[in-house]
mmCIF file of the N, C-alpha and C atoms, coordinates in Angstrom:
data_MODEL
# 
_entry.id   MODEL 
# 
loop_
_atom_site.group_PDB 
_atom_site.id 
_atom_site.type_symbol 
_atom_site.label_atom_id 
_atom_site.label_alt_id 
_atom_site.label_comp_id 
_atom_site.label_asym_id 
_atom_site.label_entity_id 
_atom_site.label_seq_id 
_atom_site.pdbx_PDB_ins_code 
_atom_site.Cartn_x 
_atom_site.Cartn_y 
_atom_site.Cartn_z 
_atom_site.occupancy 
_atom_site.B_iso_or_equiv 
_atom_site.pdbx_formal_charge 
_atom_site.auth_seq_id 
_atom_site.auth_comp_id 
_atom_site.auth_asym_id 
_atom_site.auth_atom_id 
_atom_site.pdbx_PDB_model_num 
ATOM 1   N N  . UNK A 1 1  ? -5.003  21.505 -51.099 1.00 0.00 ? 1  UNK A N  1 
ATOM 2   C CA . UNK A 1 1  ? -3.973  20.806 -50.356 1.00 0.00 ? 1  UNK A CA 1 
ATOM 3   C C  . UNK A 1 1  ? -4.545  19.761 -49.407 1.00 0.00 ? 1  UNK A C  1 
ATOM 4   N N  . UNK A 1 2  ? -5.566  19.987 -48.860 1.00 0.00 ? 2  UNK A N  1 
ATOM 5   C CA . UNK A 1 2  ? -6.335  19.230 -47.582 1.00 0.00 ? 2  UNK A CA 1 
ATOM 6   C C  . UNK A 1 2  ? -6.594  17.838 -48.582 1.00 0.00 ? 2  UNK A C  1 
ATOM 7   N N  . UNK A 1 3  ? -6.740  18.195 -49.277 1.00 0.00 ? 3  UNK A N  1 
ATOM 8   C CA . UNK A 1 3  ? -7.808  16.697 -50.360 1.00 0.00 ? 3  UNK A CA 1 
ATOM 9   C C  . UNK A 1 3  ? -6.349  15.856 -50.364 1.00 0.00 ? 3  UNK A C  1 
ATOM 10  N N  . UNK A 1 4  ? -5.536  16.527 -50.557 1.00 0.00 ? 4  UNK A N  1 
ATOM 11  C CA . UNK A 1 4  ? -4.300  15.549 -51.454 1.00 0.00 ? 4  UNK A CA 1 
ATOM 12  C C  . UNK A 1 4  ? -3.559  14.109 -50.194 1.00 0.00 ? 4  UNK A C  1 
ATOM 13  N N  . UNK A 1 5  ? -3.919  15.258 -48.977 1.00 0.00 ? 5  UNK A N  1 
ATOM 14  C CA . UNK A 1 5  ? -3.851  14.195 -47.824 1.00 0.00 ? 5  UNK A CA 1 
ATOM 15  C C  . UNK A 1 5  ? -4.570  12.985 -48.017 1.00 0.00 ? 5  UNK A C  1 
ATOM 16  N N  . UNK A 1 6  ? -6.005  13.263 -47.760 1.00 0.00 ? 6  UNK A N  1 
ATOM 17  C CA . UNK A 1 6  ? -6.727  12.229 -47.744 1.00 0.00 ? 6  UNK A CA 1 
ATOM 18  C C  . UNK A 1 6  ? -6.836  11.453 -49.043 1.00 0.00 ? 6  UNK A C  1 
ATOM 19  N N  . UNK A 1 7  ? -6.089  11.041 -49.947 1.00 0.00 ? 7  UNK A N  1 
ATOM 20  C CA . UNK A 1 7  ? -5.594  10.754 -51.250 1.00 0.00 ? 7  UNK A CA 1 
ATOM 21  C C  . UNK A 1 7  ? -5.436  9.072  -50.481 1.00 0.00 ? 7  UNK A C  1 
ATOM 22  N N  . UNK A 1 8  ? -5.970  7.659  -51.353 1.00 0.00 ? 8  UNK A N  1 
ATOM 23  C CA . UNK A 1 8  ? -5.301  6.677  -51.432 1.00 0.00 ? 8  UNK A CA 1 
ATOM 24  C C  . UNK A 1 8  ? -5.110  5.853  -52.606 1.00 0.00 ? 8  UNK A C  1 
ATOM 25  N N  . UNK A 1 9  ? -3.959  5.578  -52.379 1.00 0.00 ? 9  UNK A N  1 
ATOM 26  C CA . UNK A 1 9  ? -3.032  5.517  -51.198 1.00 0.00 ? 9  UNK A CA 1 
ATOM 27  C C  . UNK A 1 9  ? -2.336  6.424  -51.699 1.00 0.00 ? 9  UNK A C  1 
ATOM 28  N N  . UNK A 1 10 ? -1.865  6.674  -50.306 1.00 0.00 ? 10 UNK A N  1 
ATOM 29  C CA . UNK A 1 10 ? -0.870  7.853  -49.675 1.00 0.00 ? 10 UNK A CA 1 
ATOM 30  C C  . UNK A 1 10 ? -0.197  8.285  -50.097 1.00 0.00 ? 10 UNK A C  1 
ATOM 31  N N  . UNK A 1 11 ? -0.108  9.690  -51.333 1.00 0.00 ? 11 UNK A N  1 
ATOM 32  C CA . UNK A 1 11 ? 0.582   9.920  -51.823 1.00 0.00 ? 11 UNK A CA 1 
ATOM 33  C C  . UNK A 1 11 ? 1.933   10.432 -51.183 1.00 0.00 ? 11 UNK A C  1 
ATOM 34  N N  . UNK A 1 12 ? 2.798   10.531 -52.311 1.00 0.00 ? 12 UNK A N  1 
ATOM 35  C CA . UNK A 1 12 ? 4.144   11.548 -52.232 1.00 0.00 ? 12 UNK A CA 1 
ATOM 36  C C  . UNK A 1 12 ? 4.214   12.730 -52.916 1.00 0.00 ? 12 UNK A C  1 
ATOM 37  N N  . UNK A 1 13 ? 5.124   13.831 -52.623 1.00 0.00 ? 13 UNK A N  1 
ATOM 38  C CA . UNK A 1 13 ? 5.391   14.733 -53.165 1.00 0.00 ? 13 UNK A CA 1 
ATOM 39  C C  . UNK A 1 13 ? 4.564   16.004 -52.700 1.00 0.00 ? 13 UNK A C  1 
ATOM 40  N N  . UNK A 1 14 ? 3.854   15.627 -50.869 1.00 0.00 ? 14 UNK A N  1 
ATOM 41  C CA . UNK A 1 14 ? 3.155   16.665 -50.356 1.00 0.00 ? 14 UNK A CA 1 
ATOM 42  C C  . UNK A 1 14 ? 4.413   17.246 -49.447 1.00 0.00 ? 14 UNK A C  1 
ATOM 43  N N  . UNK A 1 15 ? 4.368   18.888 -49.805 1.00 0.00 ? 15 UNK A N  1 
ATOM 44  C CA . UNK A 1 15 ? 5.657   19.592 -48.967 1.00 0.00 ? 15 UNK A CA 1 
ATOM 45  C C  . UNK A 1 15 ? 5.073   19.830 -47.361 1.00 0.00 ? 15 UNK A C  1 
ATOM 46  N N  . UNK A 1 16 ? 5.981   19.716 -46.549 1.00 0.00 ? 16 UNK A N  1 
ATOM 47  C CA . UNK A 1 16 ? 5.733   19.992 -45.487 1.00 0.00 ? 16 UNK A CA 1 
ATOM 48  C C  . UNK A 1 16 ? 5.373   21.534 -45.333 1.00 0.00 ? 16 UNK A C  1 
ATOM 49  N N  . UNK A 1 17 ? 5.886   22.400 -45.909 1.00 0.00 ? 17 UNK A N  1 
ATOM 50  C CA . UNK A 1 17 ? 5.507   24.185 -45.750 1.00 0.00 ? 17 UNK A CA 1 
ATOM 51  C C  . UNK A 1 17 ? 3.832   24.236 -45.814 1.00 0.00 ? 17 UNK A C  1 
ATOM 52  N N  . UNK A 1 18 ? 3.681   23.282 -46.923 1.00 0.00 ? 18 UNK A N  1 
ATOM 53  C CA . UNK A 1 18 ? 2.092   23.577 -47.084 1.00 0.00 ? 18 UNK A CA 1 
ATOM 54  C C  . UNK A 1 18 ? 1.160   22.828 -45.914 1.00 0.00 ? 18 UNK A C  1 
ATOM 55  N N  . UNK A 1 19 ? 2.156   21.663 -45.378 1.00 0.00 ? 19 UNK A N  1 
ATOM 56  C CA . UNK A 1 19 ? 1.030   21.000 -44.185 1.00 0.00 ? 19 UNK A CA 1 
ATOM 57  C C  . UNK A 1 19 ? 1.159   21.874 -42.878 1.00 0.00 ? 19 UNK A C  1 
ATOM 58  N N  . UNK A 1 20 ? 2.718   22.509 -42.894 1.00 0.00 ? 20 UNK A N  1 
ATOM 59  C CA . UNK A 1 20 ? 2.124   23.410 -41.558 1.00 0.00 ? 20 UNK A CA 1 
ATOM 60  C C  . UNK A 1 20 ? 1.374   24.569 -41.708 1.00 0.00 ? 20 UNK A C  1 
ATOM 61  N N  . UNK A 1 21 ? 1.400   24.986 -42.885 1.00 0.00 ? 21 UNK A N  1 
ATOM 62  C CA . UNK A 1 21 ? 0.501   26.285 -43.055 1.00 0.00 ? 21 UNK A CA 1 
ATOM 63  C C  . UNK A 1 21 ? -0.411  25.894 -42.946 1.00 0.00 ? 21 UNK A C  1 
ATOM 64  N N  . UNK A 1 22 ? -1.564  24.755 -43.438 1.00 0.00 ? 22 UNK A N  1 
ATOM 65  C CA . UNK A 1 22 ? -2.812  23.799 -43.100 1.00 0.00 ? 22 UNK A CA 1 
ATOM 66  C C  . UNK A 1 22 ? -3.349  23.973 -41.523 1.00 0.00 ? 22 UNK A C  1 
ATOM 67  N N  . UNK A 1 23 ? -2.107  23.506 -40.734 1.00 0.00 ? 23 UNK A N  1 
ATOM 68  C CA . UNK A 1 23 ? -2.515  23.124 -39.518 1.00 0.00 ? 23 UNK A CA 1 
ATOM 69  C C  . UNK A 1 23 ? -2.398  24.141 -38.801 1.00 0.00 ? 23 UNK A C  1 
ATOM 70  N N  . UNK A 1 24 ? -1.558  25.325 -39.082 1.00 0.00 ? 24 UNK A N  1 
ATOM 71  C CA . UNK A 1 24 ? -1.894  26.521 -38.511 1.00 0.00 ? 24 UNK A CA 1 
ATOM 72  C C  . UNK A 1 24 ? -3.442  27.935 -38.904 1.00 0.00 ? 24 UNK A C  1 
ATOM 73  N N  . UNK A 1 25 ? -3.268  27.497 -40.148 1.00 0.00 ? 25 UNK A N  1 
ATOM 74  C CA . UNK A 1 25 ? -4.782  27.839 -40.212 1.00 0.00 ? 25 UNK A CA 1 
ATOM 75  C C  . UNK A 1 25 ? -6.008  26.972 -39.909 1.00 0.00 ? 25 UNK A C  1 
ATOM 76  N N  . UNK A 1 26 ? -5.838  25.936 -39.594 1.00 0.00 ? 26 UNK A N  1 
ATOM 77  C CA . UNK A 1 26 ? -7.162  25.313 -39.034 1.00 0.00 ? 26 UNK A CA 1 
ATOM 78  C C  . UNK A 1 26 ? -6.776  25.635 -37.245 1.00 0.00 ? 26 UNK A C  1 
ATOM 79  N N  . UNK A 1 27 ? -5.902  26.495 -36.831 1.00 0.00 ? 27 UNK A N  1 
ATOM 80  C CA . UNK A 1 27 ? -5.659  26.872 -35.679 1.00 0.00 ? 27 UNK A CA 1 
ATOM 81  C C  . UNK A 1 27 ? -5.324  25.903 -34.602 1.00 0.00 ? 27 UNK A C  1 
ATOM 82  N N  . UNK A 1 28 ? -4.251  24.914 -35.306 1.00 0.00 ? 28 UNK A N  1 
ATOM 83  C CA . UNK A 1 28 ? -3.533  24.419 -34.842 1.00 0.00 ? 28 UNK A CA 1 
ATOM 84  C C  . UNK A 1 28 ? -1.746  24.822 -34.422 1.00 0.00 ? 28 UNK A C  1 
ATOM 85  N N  . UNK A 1 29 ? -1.219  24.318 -33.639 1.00 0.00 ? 29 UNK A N  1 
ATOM 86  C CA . UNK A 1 29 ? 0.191   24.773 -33.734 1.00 0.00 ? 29 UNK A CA 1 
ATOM 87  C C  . UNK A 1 29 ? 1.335   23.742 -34.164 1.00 0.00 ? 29 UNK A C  1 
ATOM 88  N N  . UNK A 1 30 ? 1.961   23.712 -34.523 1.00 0.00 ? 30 UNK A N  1 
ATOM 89  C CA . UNK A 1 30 ? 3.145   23.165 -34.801 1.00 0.00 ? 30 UNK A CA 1 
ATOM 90  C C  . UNK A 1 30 ? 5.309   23.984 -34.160 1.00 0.00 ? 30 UNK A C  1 
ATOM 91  N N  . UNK A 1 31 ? 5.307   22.759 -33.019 1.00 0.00 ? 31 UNK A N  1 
ATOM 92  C CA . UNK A 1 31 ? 6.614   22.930 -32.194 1.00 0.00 ? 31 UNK A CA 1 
ATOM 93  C C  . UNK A 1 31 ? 7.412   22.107 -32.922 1.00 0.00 ? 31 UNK A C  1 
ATOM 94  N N  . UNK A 1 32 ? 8.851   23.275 -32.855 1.00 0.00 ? 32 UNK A N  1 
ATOM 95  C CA . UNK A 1 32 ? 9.800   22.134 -33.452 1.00 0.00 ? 32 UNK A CA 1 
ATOM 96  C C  . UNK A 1 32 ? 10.653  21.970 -32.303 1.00 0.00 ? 32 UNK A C  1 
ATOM 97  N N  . UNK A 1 33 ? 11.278  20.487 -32.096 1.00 0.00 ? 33 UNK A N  1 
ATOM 98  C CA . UNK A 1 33 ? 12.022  20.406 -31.128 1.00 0.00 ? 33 UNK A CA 1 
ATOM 99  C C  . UNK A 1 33 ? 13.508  20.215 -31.443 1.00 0.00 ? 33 UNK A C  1 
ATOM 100 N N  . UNK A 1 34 ? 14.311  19.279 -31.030 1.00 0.00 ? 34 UNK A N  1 
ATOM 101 C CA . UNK A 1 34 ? 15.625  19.049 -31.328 1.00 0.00 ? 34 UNK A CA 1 
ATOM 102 C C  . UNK A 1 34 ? 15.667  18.262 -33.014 1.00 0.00 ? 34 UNK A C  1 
ATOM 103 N N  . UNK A 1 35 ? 16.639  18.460 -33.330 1.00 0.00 ? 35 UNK A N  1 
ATOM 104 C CA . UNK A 1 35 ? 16.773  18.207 -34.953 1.00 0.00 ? 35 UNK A CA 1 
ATOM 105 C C  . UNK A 1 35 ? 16.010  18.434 -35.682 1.00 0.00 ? 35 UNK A C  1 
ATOM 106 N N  . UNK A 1 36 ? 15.175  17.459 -36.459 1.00 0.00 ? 36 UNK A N  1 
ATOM 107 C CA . UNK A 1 36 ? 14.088  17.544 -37.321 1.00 0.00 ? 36 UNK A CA 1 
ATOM 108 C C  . UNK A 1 36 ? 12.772  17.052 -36.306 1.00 0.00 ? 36 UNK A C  1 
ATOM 109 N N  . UNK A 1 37 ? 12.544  16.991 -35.351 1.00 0.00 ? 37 UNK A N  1 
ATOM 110 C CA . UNK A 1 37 ? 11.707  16.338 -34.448 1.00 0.00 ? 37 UNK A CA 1 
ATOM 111 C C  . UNK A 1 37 ? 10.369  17.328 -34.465 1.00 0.00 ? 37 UNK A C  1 
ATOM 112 N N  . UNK A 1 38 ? 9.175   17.519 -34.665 1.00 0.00 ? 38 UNK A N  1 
ATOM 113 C CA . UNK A 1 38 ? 7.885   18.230 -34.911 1.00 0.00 ? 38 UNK A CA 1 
ATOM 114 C C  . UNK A 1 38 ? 6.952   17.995 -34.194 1.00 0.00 ? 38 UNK A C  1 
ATOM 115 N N  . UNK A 1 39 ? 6.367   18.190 -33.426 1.00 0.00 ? 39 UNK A N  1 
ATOM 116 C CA . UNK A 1 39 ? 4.998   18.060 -32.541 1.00 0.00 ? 39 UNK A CA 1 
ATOM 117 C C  . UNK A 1 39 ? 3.793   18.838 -33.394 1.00 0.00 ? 39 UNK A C  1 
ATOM 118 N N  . UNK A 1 40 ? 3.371   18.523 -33.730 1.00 0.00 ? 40 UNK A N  1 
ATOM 119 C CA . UNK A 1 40 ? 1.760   19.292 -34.198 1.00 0.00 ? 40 UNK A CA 1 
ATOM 120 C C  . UNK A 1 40 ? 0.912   19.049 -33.089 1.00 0.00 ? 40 UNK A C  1 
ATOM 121 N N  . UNK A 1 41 ? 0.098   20.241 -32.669 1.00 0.00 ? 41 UNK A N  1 
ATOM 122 C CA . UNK A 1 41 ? -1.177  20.074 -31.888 1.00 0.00 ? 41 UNK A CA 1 
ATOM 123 C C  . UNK A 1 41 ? -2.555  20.906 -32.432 1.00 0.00 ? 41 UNK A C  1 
ATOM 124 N N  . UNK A 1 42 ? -3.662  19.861 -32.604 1.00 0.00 ? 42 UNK A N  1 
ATOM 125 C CA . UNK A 1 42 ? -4.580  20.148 -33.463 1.00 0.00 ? 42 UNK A CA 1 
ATOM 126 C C  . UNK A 1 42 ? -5.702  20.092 -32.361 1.00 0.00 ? 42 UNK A C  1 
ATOM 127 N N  . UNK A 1 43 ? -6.624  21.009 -31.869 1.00 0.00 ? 43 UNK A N  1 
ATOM 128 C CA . UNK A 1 43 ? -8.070  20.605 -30.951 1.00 0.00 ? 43 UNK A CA 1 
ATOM 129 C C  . UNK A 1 43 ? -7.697  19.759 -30.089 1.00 0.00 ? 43 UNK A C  1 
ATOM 130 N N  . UNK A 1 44 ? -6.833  19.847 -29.323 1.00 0.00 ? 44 UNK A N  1 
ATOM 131 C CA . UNK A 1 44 ? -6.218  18.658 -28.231 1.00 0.00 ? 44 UNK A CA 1 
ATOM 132 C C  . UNK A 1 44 ? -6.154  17.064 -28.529 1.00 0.00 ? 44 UNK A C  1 
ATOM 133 N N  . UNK A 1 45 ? -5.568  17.165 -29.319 1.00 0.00 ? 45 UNK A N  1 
ATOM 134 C CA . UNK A 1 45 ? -4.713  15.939 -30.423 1.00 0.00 ? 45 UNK A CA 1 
ATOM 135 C C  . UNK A 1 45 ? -3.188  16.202 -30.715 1.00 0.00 ? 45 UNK A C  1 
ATOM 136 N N  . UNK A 1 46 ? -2.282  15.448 -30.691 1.00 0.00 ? 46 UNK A N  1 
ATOM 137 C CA . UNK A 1 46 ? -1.293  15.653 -31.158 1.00 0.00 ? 46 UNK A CA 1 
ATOM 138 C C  . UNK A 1 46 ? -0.375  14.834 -31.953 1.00 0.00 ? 46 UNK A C  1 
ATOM 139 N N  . UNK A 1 47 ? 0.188   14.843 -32.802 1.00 0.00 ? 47 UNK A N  1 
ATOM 140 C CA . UNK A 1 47 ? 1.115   14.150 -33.323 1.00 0.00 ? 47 UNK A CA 1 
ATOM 141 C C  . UNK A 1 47 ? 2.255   14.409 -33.503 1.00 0.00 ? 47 UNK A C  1 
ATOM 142 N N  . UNK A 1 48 ? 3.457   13.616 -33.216 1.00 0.00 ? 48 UNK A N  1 
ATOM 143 C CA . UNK A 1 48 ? 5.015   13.825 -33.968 1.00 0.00 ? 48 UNK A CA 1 
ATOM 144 C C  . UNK A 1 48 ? 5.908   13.188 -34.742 1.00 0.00 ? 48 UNK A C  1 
ATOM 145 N N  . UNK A 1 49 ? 6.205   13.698 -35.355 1.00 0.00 ? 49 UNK A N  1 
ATOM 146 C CA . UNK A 1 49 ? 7.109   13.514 -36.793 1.00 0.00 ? 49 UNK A CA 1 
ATOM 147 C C  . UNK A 1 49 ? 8.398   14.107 -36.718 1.00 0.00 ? 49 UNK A C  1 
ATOM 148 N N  . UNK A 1 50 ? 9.012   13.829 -38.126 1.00 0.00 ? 50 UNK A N  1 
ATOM 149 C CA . UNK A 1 50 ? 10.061  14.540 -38.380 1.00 0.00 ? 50 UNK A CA 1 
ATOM 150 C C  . UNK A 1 50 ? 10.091  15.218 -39.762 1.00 0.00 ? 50 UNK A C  1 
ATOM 151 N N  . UNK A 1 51 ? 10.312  16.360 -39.375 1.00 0.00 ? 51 UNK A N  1 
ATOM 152 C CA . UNK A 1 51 ? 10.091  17.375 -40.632 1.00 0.00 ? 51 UNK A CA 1 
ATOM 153 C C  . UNK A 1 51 ? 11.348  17.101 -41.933 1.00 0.00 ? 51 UNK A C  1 
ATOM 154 N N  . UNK A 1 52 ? 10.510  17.072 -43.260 1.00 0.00 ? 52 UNK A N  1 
ATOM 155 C CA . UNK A 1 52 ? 12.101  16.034 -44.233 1.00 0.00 ? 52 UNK A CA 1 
ATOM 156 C C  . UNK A 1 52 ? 12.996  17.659 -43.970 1.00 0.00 ? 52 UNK A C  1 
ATOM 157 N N  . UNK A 1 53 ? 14.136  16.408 -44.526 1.00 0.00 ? 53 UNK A N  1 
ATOM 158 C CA . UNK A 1 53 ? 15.298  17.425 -44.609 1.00 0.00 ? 53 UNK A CA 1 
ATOM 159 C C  . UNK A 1 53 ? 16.223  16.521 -45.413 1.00 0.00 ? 53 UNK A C  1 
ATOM 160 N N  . UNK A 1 54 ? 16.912  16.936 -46.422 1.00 0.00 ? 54 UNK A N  1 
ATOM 161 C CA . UNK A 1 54 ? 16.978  18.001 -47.222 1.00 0.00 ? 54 UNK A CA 1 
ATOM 162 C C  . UNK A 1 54 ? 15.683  18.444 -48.069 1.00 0.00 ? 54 UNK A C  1 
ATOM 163 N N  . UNK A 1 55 ? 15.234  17.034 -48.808 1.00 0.00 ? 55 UNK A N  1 
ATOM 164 C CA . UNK A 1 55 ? 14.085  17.671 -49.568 1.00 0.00 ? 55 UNK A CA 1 
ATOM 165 C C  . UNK A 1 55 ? 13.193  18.555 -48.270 1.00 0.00 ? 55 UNK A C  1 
ATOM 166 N N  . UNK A 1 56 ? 12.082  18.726 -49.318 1.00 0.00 ? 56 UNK A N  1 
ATOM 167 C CA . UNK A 1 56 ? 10.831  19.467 -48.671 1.00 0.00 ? 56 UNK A CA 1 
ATOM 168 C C  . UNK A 1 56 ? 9.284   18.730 -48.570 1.00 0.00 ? 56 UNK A C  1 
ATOM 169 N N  . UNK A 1 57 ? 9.585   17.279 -49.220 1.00 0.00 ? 57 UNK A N  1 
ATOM 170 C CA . UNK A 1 57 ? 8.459   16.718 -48.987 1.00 0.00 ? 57 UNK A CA 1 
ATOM 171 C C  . UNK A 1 57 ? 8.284   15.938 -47.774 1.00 0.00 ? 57 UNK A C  1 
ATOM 172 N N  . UNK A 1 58 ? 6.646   15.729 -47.372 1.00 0.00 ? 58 UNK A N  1 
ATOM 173 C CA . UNK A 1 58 ? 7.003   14.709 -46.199 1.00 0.00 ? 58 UNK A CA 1 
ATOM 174 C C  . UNK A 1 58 ? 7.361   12.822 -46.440 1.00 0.00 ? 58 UNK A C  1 
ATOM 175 N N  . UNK A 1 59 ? 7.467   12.436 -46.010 1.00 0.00 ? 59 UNK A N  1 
ATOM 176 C CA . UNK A 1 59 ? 7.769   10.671 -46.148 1.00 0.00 ? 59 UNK A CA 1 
ATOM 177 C C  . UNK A 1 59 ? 6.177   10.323 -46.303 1.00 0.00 ? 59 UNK A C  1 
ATOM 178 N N  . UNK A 1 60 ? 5.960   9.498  -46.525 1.00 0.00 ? 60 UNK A N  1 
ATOM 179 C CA . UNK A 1 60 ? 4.480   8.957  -46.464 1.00 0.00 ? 60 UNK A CA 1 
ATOM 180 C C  . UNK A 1 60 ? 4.053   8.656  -44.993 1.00 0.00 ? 60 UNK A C  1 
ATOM 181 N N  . UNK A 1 61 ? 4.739   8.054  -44.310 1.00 0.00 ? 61 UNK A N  1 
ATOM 182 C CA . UNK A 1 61 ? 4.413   7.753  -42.882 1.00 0.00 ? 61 UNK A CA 1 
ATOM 183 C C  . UNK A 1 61 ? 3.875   9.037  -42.034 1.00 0.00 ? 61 UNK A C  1 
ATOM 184 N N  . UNK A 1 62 ? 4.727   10.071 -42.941 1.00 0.00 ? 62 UNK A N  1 
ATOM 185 C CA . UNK A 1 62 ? 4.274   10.892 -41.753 1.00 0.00 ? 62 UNK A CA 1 
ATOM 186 C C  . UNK A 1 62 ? 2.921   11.712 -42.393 1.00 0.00 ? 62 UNK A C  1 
ATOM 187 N N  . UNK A 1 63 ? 2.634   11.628 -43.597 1.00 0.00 ? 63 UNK A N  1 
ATOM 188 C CA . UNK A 1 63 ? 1.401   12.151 -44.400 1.00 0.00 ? 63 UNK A CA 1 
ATOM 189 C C  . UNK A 1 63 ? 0.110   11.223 -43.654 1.00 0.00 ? 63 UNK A C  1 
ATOM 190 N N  . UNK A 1 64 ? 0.515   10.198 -43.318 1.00 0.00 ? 64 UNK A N  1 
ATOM 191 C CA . UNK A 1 64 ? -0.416  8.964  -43.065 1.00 0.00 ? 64 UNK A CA 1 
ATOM 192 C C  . UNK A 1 64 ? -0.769  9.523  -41.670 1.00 0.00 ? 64 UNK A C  1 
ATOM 193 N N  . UNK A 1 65 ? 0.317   10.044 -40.587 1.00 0.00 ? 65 UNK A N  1 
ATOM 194 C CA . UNK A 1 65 ? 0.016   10.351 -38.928 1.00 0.00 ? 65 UNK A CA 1 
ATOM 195 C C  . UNK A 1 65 ? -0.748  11.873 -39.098 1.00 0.00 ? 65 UNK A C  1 
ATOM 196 N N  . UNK A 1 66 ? -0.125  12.591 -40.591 1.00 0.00 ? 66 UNK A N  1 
ATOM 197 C CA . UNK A 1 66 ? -1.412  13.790 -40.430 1.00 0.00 ? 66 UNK A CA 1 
ATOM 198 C C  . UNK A 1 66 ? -2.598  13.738 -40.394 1.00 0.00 ? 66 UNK A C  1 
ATOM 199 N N  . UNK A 1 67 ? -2.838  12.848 -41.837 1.00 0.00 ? 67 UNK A N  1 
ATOM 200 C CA . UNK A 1 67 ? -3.995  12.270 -41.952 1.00 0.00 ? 67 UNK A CA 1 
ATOM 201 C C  . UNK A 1 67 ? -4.972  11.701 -41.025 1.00 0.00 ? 67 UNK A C  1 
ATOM 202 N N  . UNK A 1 68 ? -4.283  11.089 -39.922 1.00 0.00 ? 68 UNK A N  1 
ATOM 203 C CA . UNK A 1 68 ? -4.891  10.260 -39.002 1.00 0.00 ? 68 UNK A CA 1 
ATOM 204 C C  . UNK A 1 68 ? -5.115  11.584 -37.834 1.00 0.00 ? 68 UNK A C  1 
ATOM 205 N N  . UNK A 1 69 ? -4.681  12.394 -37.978 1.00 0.00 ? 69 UNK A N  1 
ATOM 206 C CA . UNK A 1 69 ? -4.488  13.734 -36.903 1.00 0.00 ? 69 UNK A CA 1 
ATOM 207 C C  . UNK A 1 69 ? -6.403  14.611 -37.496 1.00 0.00 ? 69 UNK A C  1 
ATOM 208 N N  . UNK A 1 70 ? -5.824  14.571 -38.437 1.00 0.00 ? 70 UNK A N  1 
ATOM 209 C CA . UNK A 1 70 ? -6.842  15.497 -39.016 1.00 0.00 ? 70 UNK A CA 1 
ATOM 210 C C  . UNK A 1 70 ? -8.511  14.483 -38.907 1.00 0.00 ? 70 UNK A C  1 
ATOM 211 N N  . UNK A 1 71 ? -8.515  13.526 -39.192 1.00 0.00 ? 71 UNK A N  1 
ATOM 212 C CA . UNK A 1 71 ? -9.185  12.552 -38.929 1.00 0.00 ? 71 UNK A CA 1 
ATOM 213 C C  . UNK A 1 71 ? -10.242 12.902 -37.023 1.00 0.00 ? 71 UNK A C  1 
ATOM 214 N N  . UNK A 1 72 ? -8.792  12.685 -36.699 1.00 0.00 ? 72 UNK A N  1 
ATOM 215 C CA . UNK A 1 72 ? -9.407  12.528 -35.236 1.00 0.00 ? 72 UNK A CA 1 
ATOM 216 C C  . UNK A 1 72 ? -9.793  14.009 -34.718 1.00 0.00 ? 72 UNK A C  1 
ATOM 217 N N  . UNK A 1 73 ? -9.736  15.062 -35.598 1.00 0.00 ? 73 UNK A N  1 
ATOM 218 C CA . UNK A 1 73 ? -10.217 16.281 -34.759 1.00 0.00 ? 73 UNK A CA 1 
ATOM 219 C C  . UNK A 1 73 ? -11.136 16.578 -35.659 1.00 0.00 ? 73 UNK A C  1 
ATOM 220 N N  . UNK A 1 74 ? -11.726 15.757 -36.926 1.00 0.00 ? 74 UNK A N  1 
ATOM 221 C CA . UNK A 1 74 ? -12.513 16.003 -37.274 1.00 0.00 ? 74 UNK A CA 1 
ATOM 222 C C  . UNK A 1 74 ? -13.048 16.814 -38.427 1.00 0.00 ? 74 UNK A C  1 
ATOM 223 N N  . UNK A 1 75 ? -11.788 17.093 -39.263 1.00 0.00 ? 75 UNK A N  1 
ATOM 224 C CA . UNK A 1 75 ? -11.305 17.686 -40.389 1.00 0.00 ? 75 UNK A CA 1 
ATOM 225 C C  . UNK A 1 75 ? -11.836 16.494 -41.478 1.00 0.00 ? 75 UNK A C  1 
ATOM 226 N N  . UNK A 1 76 ? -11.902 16.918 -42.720 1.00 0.00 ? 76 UNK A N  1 
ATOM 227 C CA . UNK A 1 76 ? -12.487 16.512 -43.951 1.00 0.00 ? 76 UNK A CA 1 
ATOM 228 C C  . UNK A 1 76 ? -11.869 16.961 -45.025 1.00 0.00 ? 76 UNK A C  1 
ATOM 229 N N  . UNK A 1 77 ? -11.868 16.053 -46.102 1.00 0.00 ? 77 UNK A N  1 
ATOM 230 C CA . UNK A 1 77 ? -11.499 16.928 -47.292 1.00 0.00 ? 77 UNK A CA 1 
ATOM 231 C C  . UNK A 1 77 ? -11.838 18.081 -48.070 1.00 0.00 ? 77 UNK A C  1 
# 
C-alpha cells in the first residue's frame, strides 16, 4: 500500500481505510472533525483533508498531501 502512494503520477483508486490504517501503524493518529474534515498527525507533522464520501477512494489531491506528509516525517516506499 505505502509504494502505491509514492506512485507517479498520482494515482487513483487508493481507499482511504487503507491510508488510515498506514498512518496508524506507522504510529500516527488520524482526528475526524466536522463533516468529512480529517487531521492526520504523523511525528509532529500534520495534514488535513477530507475523507471521500460516498465512494471510498481518496481524490488525488489528497493522496498528493499524504504523500507529502509521509515525505516530511521521513517515510519511504
Amino acid at each position: 500500500m505505502p509504494a502505491a502512494i509514492f506512485k507517479y503520477p498520482t494515482p487513483t483508486g487508493i481507499e482511504w481505510r487503507a491510508v488510515a490504517s498506514l498512518i496508524k501503524a506507522l504510529g500516527g493518529e488520524v482526528k475526524y472533525g466536522d463533516g468529512s474534515r480529517v487531521r492526520i498527525d504523523l511525528k509532529g507533522q500534520s495534514v488535513d483533508i477530507h475523507s471521500p464520501h460516498p465512494q471510498k477512494e481518496l481524490k488525488r489531491y489528497a493522496v498528493r498531501l499524504v504523500k507529502e506528509l509521509l515525505i516530511r516525517t521521513g517515510e519511504k516506499p
